[in-house]
C-alpha positions as CSV (number, residue, x, y, z in Angstrom):
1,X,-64.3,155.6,-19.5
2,X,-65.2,158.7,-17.6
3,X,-65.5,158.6,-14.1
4,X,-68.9,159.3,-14.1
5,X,-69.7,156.4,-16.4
6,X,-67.7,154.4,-14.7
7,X,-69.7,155.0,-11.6
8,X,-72.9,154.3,-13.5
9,X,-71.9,151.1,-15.1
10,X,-70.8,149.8,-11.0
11,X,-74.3,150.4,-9.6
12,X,-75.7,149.0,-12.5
13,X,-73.4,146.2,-11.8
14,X,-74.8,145.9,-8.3
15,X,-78.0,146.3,-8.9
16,X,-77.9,143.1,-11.3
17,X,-76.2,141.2,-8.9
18,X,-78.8,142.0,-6.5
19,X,-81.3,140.2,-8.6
20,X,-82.9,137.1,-7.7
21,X,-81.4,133.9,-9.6
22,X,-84.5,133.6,-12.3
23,X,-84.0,137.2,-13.0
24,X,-80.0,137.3,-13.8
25,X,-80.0,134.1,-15.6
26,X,-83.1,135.1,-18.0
27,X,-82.2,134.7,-21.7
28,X,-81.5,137.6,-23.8
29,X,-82.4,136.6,-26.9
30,X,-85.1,133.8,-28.3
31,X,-82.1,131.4,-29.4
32,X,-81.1,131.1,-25.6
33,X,-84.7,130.1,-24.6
34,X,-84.8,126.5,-23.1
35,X,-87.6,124.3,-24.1
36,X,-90.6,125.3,-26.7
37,X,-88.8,123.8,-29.5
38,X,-92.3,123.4,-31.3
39,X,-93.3,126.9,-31.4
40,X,-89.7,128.8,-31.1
41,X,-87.6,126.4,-33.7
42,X,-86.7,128.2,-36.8
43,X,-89.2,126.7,-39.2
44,X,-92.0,127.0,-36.5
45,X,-94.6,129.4,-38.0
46,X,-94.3,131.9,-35.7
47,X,-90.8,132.4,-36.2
48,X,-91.5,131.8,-40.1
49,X,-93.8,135.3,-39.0
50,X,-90.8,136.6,-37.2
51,X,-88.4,136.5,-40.2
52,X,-90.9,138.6,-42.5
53,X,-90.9,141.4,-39.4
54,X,-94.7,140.5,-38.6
55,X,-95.6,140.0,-35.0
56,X,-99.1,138.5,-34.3
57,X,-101.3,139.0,-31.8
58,X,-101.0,136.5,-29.8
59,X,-101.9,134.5,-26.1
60,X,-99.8,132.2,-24.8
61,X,-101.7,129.9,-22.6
62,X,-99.6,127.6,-20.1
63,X,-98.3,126.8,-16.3
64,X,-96.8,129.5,-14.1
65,X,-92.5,129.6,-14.7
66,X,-92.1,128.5,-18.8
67,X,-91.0,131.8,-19.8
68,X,-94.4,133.2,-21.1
69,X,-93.3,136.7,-20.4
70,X,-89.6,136.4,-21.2
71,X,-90.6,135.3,-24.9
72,X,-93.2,137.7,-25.0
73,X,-90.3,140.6,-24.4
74,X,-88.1,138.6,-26.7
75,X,-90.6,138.7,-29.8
76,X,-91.0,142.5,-29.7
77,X,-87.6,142.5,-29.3
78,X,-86.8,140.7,-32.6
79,X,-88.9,142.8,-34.8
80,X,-87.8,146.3,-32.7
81,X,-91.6,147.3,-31.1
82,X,-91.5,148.6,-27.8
83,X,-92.2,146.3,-25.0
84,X,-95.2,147.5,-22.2
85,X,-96.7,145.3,-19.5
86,X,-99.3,145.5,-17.1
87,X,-100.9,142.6,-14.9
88,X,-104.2,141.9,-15.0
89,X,-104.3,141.7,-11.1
90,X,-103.4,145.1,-10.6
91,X,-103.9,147.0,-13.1
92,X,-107.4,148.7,-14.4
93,X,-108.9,150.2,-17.0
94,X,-107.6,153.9,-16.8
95,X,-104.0,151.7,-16.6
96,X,-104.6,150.0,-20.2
97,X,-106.4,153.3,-21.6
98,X,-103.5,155.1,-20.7
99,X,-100.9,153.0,-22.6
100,X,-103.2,152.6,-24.9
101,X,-103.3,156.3,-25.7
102,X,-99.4,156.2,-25.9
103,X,-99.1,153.7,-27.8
104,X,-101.2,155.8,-30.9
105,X,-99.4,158.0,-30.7
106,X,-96.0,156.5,-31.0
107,X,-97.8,154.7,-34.2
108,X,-99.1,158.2,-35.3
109,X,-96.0,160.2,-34.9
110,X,-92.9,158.0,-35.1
111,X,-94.3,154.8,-36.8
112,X,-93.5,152.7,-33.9
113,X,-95.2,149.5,-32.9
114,X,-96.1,148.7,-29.1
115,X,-96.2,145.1,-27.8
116,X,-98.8,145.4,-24.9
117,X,-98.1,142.4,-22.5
118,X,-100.9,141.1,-20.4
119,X,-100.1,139.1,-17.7
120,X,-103.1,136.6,-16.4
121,X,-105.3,138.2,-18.9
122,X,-108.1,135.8,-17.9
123,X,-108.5,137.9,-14.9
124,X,-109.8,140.9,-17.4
125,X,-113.1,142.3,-16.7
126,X,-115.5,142.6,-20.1
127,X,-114.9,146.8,-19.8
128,X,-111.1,145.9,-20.1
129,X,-111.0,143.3,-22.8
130,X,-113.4,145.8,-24.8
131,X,-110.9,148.5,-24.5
132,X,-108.3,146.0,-25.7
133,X,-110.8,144.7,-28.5
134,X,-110.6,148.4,-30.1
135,X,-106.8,148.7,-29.7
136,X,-106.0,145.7,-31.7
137,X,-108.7,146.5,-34.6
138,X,-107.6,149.5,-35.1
139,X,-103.8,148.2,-35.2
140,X,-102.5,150.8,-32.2
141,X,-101.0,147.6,-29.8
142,X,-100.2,144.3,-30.7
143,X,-101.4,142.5,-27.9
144,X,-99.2,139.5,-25.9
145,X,-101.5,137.6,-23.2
146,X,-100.5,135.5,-21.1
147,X,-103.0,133.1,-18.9
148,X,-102.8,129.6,-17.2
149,X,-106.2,129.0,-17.4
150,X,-108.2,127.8,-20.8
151,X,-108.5,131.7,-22.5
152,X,-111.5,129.9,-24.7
153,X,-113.4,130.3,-21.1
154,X,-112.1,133.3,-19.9
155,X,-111.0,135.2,-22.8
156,X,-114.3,137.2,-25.1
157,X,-114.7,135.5,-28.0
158,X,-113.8,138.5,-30.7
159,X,-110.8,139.3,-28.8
160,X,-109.7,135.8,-28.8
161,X,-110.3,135.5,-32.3
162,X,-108.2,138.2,-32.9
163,X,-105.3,136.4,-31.4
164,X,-103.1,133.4,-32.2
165,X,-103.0,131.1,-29.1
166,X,-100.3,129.1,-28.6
167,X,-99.8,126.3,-25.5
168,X,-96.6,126.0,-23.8
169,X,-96.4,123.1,-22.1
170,X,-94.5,122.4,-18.6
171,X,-90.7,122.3,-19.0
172,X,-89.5,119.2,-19.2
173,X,-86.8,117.2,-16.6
174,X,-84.3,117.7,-19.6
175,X,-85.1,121.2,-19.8
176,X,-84.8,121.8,-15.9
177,X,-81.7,119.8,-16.4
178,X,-80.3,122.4,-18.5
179,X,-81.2,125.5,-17.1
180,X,-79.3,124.8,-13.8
181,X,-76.0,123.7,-15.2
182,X,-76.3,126.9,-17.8
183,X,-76.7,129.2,-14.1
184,X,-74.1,127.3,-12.6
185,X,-71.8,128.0,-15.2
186,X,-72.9,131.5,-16.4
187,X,-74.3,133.3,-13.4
188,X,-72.4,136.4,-12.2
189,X,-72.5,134.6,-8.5
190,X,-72.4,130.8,-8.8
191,X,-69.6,130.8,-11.4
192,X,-67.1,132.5,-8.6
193,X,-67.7,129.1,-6.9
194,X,-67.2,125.3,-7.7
195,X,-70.5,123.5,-6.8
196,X,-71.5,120.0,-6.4
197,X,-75.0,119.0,-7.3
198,X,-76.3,115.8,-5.8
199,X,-79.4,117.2,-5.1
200,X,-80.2,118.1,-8.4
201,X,-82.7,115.6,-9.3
202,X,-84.5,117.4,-5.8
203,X,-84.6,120.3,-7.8
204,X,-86.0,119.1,-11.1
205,X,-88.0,117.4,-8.4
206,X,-89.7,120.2,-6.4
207,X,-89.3,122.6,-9.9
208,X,-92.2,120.6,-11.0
209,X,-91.5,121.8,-14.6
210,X,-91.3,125.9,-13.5
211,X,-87.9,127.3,-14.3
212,X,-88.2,130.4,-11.8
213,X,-89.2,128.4,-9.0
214,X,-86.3,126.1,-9.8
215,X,-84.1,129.0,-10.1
216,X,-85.5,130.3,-6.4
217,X,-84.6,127.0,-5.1
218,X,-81.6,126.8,-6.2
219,X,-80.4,129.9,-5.0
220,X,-82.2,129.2,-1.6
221,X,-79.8,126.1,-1.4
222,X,-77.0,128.0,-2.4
223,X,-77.4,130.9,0.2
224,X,-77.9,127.9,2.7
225,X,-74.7,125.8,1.8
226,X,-71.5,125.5,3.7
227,X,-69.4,128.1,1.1
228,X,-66.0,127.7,3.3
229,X,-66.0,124.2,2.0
230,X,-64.7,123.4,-1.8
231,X,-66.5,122.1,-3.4
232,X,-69.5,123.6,-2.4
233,X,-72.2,120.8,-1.8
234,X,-75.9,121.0,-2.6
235,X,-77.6,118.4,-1.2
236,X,-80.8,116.1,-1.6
237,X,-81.4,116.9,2.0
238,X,-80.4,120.4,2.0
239,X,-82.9,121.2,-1.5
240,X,-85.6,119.0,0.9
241,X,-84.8,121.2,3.6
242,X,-85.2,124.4,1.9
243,X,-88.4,123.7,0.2
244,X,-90.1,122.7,3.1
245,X,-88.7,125.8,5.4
246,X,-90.1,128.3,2.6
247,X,-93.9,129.3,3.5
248,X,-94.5,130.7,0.2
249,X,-92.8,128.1,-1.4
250,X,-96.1,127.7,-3.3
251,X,-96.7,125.3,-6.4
252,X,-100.1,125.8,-7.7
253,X,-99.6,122.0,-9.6
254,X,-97.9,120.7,-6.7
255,X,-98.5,118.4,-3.9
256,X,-98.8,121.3,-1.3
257,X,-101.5,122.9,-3.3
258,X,-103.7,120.1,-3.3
259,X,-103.3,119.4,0.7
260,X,-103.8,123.4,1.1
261,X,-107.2,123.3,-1.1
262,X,-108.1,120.0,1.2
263,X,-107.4,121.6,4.8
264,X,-109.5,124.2,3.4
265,X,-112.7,122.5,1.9
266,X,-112.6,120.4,5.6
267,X,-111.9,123.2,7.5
268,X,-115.5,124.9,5.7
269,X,-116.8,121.3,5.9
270,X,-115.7,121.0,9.8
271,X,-117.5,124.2,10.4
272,X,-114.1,126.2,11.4
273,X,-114.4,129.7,9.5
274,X,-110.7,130.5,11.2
275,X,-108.9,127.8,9.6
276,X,-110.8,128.4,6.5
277,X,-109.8,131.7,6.0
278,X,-106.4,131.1,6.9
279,X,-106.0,128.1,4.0
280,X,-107.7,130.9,1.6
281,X,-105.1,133.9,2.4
282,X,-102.0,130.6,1.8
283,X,-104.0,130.1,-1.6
284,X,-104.4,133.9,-2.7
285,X,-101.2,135.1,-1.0
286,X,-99.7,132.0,-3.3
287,X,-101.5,132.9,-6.5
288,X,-104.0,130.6,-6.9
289,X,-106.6,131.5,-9.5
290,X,-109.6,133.2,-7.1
291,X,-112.3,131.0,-9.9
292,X,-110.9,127.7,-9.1
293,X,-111.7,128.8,-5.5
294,X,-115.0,130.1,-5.9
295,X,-116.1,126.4,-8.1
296,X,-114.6,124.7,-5.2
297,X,-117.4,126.9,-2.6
298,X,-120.3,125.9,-5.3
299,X,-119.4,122.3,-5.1
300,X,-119.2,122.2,-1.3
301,X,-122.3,124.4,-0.7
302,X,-124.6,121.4,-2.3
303,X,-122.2,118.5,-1.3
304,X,-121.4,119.5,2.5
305,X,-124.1,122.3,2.9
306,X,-126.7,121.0,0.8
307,X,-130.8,121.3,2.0
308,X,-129.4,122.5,5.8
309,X,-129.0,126.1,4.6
310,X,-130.2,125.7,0.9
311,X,-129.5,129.6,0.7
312,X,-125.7,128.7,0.5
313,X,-125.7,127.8,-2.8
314,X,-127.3,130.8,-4.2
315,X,-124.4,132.9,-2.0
316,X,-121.3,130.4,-3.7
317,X,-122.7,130.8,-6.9
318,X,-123.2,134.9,-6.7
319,X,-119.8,134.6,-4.9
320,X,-118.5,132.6,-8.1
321,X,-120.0,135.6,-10.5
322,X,-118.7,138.6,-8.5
323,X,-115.0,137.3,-8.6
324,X,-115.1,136.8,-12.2
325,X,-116.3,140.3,-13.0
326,X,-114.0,141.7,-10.7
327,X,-111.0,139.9,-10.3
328,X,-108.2,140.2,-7.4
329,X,-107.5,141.6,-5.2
330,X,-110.9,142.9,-4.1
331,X,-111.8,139.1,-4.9
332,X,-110.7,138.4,-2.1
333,X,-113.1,140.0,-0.2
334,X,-116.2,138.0,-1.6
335,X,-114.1,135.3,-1.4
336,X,-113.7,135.7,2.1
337,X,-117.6,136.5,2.9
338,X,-118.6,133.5,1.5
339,X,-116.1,131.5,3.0
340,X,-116.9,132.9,6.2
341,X,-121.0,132.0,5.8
342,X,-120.4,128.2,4.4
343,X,-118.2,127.6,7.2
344,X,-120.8,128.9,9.6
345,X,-123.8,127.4,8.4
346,X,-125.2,124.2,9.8
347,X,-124.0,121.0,7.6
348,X,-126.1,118.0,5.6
349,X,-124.7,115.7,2.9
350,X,-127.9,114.0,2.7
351,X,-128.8,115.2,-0.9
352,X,-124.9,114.1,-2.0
353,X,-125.6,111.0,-0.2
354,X,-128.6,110.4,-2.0
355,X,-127.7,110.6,-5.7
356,X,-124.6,108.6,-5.1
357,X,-127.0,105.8,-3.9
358,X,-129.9,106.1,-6.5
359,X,-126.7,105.8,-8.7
360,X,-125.2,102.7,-7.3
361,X,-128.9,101.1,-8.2
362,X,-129.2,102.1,-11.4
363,X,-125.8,100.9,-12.5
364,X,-125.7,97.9,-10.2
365,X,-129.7,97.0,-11.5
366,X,-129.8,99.2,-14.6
367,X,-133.0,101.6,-15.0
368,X,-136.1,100.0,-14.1
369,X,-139.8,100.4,-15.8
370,X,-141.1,103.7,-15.1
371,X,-144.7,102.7,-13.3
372,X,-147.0,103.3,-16.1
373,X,-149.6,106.0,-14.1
374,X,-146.6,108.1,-14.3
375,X,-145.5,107.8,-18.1
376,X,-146.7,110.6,-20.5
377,X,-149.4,109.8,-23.0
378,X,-149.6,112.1,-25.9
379,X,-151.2,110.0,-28.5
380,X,-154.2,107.8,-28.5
381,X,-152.8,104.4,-28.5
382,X,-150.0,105.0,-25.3
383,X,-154.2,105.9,-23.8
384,X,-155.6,102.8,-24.8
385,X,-151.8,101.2,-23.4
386,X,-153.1,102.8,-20.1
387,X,-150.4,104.9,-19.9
388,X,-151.2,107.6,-17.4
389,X,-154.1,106.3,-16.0
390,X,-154.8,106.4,-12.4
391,X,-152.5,109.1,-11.8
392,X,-153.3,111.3,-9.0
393,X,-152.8,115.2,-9.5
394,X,-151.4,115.9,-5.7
395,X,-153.0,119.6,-6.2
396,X,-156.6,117.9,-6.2
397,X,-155.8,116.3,-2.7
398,X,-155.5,118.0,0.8
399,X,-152.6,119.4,1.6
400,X,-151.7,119.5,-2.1
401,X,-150.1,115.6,-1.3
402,X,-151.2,112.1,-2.1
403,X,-149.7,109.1,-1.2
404,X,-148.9,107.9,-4.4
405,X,-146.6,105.4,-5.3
406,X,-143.6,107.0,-7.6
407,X,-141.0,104.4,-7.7
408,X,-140.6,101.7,-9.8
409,X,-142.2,98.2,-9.0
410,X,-139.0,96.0,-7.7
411,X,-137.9,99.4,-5.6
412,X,-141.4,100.1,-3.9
413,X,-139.7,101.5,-0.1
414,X,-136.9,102.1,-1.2
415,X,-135.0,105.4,0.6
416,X,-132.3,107.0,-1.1
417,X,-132.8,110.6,0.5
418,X,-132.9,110.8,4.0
419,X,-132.9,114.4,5.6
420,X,-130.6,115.5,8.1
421,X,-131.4,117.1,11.3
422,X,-129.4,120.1,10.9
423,X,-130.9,123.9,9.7
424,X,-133.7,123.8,7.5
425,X,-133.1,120.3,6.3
426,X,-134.4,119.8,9.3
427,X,-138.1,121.1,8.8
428,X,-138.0,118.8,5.5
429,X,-137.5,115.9,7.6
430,X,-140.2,116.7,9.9
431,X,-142.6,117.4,6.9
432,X,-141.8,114.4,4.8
433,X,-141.7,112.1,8.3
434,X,-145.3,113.8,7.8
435,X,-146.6,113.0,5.4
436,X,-145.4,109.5,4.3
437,X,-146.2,108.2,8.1
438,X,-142.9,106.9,8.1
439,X,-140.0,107.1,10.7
440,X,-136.7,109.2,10.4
């Protein structure tokens, strides 16, 4: 080998030992894939596909860390397209027009087929899934999408139906299993050395059925462990150790996730806009879908906000419709106004309150008569039944307000919403103090 090649073939050496774990121990080809054995066995249909040199359109729908991008290479691999990917969160429309463009003309010129890979193609605006739409029609891409979230709510409808979707599901402890005694005995840097594993059911553990992130903690652990000592000892403590002394050592399906989204909904509830908007920036910075945030803010703006601000529902809810036309990372702007207000804003469960407890009745008592000057009478005998009669139209009355009895019979008195004396709820509870001559 020529010296110059040789030279070449050492920094390419270098740079692949450089890699992270989950990147040097990626498979190659589809038969080294761990896991999947419904939709990558031989007979499966899409390998069936495959075997004929037909690659479908297709979106893969499933948890972060299955191998949703490494099969999507793979399967242009096998049938020789070229391989092109662009990220939803970063990319825009002049990014997917321009590969677009290429991509007809490899088809036009050299008969070449392009796999377009999309990751977290939920996070497409309408513009960009259009643009995509046309592509695939007119046969220029085959498109590969990849989402966690359900694409039959985020994906357009022709463009979906365009696609095959296939679910991968969440690697299995077996498959975890696998994939770290396959890097222990394969990789380029953990072969040199003989390791002990006792904390290897901590891995599967804090994997959580995501091969990268069990790769990443295992090579965490690794870099951590005594390496003078033979064999080299990995464990439960040290794997324990390591996941908690990460930061970013995020799972999105994990225990940590569903504290973070807690401190964060109390800190907004607890009217503390700093340590709201530092939980948000763990959430974003950790890849948490920006929607699943933005339902969380409509839920609290009724249930924590509620008739104290009443606007604040109206802001989550526009809040909710900006992110999902524009996606990260200027999401995280509106993400961050709204944030910022609901924390602000004065605070009343009443109306939360309330249902729950008109709830509790009705399935404790079940639903009571309905008084029969309120029932609807649209035919002559529900008349003669005296159905509506006596009831008195509050706009022919002072004030436009009657005091009228509304509730059933056996729950005459009964309160179930009682106003808080916080923001605007406030004037409500003056006013309805008011006018029923009853005390708060």
């Amino acid at each position: 080998m020529p010296a110059n090649q040789d030279t070449l073939f050492q920094q390419k050496q270098v740079l692949r030992d450089n890699q992270p774990l989950a990147e040097r121990c990626r498979p190659q080809s589809l038969s080294e894939v761990i896991g999947h054995e419904g939709v990558l066995a031989e007979k499966a249909p899409l390998r069936l596909q495959l075997s004929s040199g037909y690659l479908p359109s297709i979106i893969f729908w499933g948890p972060p860390g299955v191998g949703k991008t490494t099969i999507s290479f793979l399967l242009a691999q096998e049938v020789g397209f070229r391989f092109k990917a662009l990220s939803a969160v970063s990319s825009g429309v002049k990014d997917v027009k321009e590969i677009l463009s290429e991509a007809r003309k490899q088809v036009e010129f050299y008969g070449k087929g392009t796999a377009l890979f999309i990751d977290e193609i939920h996070r497409f605006n309408k513009a960009q899934q259009d643009a995509l739409l046309q592509a695939v029609e007119r046969g220029d891409v085959i498109l590969i999408g990849a989402t966690t979230e359900n694409p039959s709510f985020e994906v357009n409808a022709p463009l979906l139906s365009r696609c095959q979707v296939i679910k991968l599901e969440p690697l299995s402890a077996e498959h975890l299993r696998t994939i770290i005694r396959h890097a222990l005995q394969n990789d380029v840097l953990l072969k040199k050395y003989k390791i002990k594993l006792p904390g290897e059911e901590a891995l599967i553990h804090y994997g959580g059925g995501d091969a990268r992130r069990t790769l990443n903690l295992l090579e965490i652990t690794f870099q951590m462990a005594d390496k003078n000592k033979t064999p080299v000892e990995i464990t439960e403590e040290l794997v324990q150790l390591a996941a908690a002394q990460n930061p970013m050592y995020y799972d999105k399906k994990g225990e940590y996730h569903y504290d973070t989204i807690s401190a964060f909904i109390k800190s907004v509830r607890g009217s503390d806009p700093d340590a709201a908007m530092y939980y948000l920036a763990v959430m974003l910075e950790g890849g948490d879908d920006p929607l699943f945030i933005a339902r969380r803010l409509i839920i609290l703006a009724s249930e924590d906000i509620g008739n104290a601000e009443p606007y604040a529902l109206s802001l989550a809810n526009a809040a909710f419709d900006a992110v999902h036309k524009i996606g990260m990372p200027e999401a995280r702007i509106i993400l961050a106004q709204a944030t910022a207000y609901l924390a602000s804003v004065p605070k009343s469960n009443a109306a939360y309150l309330a249902i729950d407890a008109a709830l509790a009745e009705v399935r404790k008592n079940g639903p009571q008569p309905v008084p029969l000057h309120l029932r609807n009478a649209p035919t002559k005998l529900m008349k003669e039944l005296d159905y509506g009669a006596g009831y008195q139209y509050p706009h022919d009355f002072p004030g436009h307000f009657t005091a009228a009895d509304y509730l059933p019979e056996k729950l005459k008195g009964r309160r179930f919403y009682q106003p808080g004396s916080q923001g605007r709820e406030a004037g409500l509870k003056e006013r309805l103090e008011t006018i029923w001559k009853r005390k708060g």
